[in-house]
C-alpha positions in Angstrom: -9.3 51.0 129.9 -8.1 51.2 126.4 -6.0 53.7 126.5 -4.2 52.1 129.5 -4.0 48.9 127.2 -2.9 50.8 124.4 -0.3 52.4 126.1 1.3 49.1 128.0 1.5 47.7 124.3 3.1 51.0 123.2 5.5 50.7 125.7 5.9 46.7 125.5 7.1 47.0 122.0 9.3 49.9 122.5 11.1 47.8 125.2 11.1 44.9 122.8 12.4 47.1 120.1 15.4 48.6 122.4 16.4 44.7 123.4 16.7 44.1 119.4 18.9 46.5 118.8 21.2 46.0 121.9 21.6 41.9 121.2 21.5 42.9 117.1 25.4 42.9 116.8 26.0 39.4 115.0 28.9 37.1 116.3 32.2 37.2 114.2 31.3 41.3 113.6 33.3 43.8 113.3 32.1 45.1 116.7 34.0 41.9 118.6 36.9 42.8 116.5 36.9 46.4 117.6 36.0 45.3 121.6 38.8 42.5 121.4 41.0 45.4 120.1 40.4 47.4 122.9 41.1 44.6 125.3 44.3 43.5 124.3 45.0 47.3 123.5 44.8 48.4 127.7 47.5 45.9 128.3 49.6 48.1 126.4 50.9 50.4 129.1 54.1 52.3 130.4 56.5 49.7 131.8 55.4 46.5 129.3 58.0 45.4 127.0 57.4 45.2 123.1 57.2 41.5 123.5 54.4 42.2 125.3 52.7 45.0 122.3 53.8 42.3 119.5 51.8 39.5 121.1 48.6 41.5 119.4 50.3 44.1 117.0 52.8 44.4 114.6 54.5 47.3 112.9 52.9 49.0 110.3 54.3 49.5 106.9 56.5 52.4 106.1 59.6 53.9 108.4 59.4 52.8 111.5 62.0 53.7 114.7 62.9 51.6 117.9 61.6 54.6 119.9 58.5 55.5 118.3 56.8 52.1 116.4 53.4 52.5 114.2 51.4 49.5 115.0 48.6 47.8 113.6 46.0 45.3 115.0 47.0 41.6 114.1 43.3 40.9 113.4 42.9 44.2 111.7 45.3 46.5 110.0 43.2 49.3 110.4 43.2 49.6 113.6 46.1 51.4 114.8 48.4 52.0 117.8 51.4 54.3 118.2 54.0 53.1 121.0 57.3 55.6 122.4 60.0 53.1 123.6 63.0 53.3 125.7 65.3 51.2 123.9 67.5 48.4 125.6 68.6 46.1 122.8 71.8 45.3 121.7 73.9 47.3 119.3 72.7 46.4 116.1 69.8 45.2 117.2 66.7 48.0 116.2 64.0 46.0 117.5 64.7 44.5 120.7 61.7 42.8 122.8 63.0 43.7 125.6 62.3 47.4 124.8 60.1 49.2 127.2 56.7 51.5 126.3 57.1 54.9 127.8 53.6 55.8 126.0 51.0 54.5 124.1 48.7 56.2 122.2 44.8 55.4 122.6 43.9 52.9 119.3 42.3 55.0 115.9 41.3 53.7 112.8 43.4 54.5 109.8 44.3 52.9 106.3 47.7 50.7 106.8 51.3 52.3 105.2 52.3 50.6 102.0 56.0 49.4 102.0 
C-alpha cells in the first residue's frame, strides 16, 4: 500500500511539474512576439500585395530591390522575412504597394543591416 501511494505522488508531482513548465511562458515574452510573428508572417503568401507584407514588416536596412525586399518584423527587427515581387508600379516608382509576392521565405532570426 505504500508503494502504490508513493508512486501516485511520484506521478502527481511529475504531472504538476509538466503543467508548470507548459503555462511558465510569462505574458508580454518573447515567445508571444515570436508566435504573433508567425501569425501575421502565413498571411504572407504568393498573390498578396506588399501593402499587404508592410502592414507587419518593413524593409530592412541596407540595399534593397523592388523584386527581392529584406524584411524585418515591426515588433522585432530580428526577425526576418525575405519576399520576391513581381513589380507593377509606376515608372519611377521602386516600391509600389501594389507589387505582388511571388515567394516568401519562411521567417529566421538574424541581426538587422545597418544603413
Amino acid at each position: 500500500m505504500k508503494l502504490f501511494m508513493r508512486l501516485l505522488l511520484s506521478m502527481a508531482a511529475m504531472v504538476s511539474l509538466m503543467a508548470g513548465q507548459a503555462t511558465s511562458q510569462r505574458p508580454g515574452s518573447a515567445c508571444d512576439v515570436v508566435g504573433q510573428a508567425l501569425k501575421d508572417g502565413q498571411v504572407i503568401t504568393a498573390g498578396v500585395a506588399r501593402r499587404e507584407v508592410e502592414k507587419y514588416f518593413e524593409r530592412d536596412g541596407g540595399a534593397q530591390f523592388p523584386t527581392s525586399t529584406r524584411y524585418v518584423y515591426i515588433e522585432c527587427h530580428y526577425l526576418h522575412l525575405d519576399v520576391e515581387f513581381e513589380t507593377k508600379g509606376l515608372p519611377g516608382r521602386l516600391f509600389s504597394p501594389d507589387d505582388v509576392v511571388v515567394k516568401a521565405s519562411k521567417l529566421y532570426v538574424d541581426y538587422s543591416s545597418k544603413d
